[in-house]
N, C-alpha and C positions, 0 to 999 in steps of 0.2 A: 664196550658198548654200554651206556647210560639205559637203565629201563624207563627213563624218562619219553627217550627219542620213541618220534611218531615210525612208524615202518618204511618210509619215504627216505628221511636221516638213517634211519639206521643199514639202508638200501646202497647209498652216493657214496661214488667215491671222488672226493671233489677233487678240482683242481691243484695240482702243484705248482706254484711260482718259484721261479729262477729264485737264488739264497740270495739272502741282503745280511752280509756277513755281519758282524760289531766286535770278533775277537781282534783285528787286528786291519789295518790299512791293505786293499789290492786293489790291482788291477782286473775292474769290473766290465768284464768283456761277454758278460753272460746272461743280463735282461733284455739285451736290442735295445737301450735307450741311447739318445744322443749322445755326443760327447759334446756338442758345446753348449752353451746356456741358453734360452730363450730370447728372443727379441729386448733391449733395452725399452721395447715400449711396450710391452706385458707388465712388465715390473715398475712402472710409473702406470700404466693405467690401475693396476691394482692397486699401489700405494693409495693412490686418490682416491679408490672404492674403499678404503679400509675406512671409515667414517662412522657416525651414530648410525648411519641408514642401516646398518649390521642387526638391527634392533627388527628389521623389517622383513617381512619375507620375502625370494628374492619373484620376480617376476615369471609364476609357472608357465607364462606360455615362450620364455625367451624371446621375444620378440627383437629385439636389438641385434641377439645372438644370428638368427634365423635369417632376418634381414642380412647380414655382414659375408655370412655364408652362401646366401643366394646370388649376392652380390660378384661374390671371389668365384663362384661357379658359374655364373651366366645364370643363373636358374631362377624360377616363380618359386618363393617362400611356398609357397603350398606342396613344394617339391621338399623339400628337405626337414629333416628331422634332428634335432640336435638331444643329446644323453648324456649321461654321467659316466663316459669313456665307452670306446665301442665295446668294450666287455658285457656292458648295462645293454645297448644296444641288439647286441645278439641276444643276447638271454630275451628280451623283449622279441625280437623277429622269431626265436623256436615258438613262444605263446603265443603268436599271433596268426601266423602263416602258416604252416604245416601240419601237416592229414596227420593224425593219429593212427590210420585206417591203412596209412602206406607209411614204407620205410622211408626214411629221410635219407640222400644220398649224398657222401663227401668224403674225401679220399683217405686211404687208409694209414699214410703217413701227412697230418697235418696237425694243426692246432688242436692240441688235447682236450681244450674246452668244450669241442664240439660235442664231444661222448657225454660230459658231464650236462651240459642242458639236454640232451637228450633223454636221459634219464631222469631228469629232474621235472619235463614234463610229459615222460611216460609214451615217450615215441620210441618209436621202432629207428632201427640209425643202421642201414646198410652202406660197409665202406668199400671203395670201390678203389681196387689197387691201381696204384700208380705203375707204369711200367718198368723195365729196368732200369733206364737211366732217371728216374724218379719223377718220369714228365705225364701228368693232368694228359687222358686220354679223352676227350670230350664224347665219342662217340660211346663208348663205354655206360655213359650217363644215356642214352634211349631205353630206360625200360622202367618199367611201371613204379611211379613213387610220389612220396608225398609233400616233396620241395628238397630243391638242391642247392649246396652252400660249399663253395670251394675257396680259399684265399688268393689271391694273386699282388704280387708272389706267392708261392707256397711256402708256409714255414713247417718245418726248419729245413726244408730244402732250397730255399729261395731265388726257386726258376718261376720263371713269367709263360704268363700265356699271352699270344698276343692278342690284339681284340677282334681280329677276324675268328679266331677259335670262343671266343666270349660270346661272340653272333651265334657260332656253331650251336652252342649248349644252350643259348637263349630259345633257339628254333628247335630243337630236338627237345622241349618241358614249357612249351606258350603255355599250356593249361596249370602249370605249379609257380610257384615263387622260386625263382633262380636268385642268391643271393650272392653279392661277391664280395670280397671279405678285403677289403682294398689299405690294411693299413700299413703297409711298405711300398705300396704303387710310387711314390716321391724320390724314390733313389733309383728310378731308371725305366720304369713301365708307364703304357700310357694308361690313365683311368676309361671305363666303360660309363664316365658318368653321362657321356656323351651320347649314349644309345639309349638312352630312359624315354626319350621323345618317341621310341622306333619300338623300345620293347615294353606294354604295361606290367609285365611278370621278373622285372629288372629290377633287386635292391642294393643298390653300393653303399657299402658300411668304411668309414674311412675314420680317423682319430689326429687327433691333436698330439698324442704324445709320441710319435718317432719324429717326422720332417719338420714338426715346428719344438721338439723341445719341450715340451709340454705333459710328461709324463706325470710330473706329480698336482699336474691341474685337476686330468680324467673330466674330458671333452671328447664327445667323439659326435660323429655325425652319420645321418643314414640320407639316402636321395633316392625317388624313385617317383611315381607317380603318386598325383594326390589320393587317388582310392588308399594305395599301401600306405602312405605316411599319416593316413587317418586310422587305419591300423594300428599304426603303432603311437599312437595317442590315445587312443583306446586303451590299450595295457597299460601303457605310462599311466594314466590317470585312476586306472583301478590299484594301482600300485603305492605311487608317493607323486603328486604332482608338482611339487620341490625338487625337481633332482639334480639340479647345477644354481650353486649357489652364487651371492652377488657378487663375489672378487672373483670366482670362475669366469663369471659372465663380461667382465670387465677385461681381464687376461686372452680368453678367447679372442674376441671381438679386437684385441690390438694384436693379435699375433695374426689373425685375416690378412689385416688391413697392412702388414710389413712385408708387402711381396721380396722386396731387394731384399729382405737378410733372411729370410726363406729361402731364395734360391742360394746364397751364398753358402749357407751352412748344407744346403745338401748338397751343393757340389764338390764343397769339402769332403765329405764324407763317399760320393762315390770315386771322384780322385783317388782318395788314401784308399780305396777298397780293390781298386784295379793295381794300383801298385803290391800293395801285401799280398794278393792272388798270384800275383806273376811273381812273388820272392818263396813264398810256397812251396808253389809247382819247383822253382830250382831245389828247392829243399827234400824235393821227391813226393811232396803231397797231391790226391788229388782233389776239386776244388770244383763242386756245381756250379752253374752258369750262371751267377747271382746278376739276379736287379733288387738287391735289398739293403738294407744296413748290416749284413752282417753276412758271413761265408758257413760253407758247408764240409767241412775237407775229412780225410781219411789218409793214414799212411801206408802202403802195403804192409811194412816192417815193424811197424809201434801200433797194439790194440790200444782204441780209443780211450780205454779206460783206463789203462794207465795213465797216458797221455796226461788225461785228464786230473789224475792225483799226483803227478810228478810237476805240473804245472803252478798247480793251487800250493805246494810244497814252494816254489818261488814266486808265490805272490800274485800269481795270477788266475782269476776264474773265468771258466767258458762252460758252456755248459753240455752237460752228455745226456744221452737219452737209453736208457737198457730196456732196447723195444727192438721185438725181430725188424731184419733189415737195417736197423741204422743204427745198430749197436756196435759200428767199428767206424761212426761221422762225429764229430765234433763242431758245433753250432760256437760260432763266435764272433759276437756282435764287433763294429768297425768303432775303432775310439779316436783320440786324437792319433796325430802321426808319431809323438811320442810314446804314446800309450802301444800302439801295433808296433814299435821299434823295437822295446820292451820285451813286447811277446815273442816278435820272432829271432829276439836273443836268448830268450828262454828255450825256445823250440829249439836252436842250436846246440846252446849246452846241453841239453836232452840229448 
């Protein structure tokens, strides 16, 4: 601890990100990102943004961005919000929306980040357990709080709620900000962007980087009603009012606009995701009811944790979490079909 650090820093315990090896070549089956490349027309529109205009600052209200997204959504630009990755985005929604006065509610095995803005803006963060089979119990979320933010899918369990159950928890918190945390919705779930018109206490937070590829752009988007999305312009602007820069904004706005290789590349990937699940299970693994890019599994026979260092010893990472309850899951994002052919050769020789 630095006697520099304000009491705040020396307070956090920030986030852990999945490893980005450099000692030697694997198989990276452990950040949830795509396995295939982005649209060929991200990488020509950005080529063309790489220009003197670089000299310029990029356009703080994203207006091209905003428009291209309201567009691909059905939605009034006044409805959405665009950010520098939904990482940015959430960290904006805990400032923005949430009672300090009441505890913030979201489940007890989800996104780690969540604990982390919580503490960073000094809320209260009541987790609300998921049940045995690791499933978002909506009614559970009726009782006094001061905004709720669930993922769907849930990571790193990555089971789906459906959106009749999204209404449920929409109706049971009208009076709070219900936020839903949508950035693996594209490998199998339907989005709630659709119920914004129906619910004004509805924010769906959704990202560029899994179903378009897009991970090392950090684009993300929020949609909800204009009251909230002027919310979260508000903090954006007390903040940095820069936050996606010109070649971001060029790469975004063509990876929209490529609907065909958008669906293409996800449907790759929930193909190869149902296969590996069913080769698994023969393998004796069991395997959550995934709508994501990535599986959930557990052996009766082999602790996770080996598992997981006998793997990495042949070249392969997935990731483990040493946290009660899913301290015997392994979270393993879906790669090319040779990349999963790989692993579940590895998992054999094991």
């Amino acid at each position: 601890m630095s006697k520099f650090w304000s009491p705040l820093a020396a307070s956090l315990v920030p986030y852990v990100p999945g490893e980005q090896p450099k000692d030697k070549t694997y198989i990276k089956l452990n950040t949830n990102e795509n396995p295939y490349p982005p649209s060929p027309k991200v990488i020509e529109a950005i080529a063309a943004a790489t220009n003197g205009d670089l000299r310029l600052y990029p356009d703080p209200t994203c207006e091209a961005l905003v428009k291209a997204t309201a567009d691909c959504y059905g939605l009034s630009p006044k409805q959405v919000f665009v950010g520098n990755g939904s990482d940015e985005i959430l960290a904006f929604t805990f400032a923005a929306f949430f009672n300090p006065e009441k505890p913030v509610l979201f489940p007890d095995i989800t996104y780690s980040f969540y604990k982390v803005y919580a503490k960073l803006y000094n809320l209260q963060a009541e987790l609300i357990p998921l049940d045995a089979g690791f499933n978002i119990r909506t009614e559970d979320y009726s009782r006094p709080n001061g905004g709720v933010i669930v993922p769907n899918p849930n990571a790193p369990t990555a089971q789906l709620l459906p959106l009749d159950a999204i209404r449920d928890l929409l109706s049971r918190n009208r009076d709070q900000v219900v936020v839903i945390d949508e950035a693996y919705i594209d490998f199998g779930g339907e989005s709630a962007v659709s119920l914004i018109d129906e619910y004004p206490n509805l924010l769906v937070v959704q990202t560029l980087s899994k179903s378009r590829s897009l991970a090392g752009l950090r684009v993300g988007f929020a949609f909800g009603s204009e009251e909230l999305i002027e919310g979260l312009n508000r903090i954006k602007n007390s903040f940095n009012s820069y936050t996606i820069d010109r070649l971001a904004l060029a790469g975004a706005v063509a990876a929209l606009q490529d609907e065909e290789y958008f669906r293409e590349t996800t449907d790759k990937v929930i193909r190869t995701r149902e296969r590996v699940i069913s080769e698994l299970k023969e393998l004796g693994f069991k395997a959550t009811d995934s709508k994501a890019n990535f599986v959930f599994i557990s052996h009766p026979e082999k602790p996770a944790k080996q598992l997981f260092g006998q793997l990495r010893e042949k070249g392969v990472l997935v990731r483990y979490f040493e946290q009660p309850r899913i301290d015997e899951y392994l979270r393993v994002s879906i790669g090319t079909d040779e990349e999963m052919d790989a692993f579940i050769q590895a998992l054999k020789e094991i």
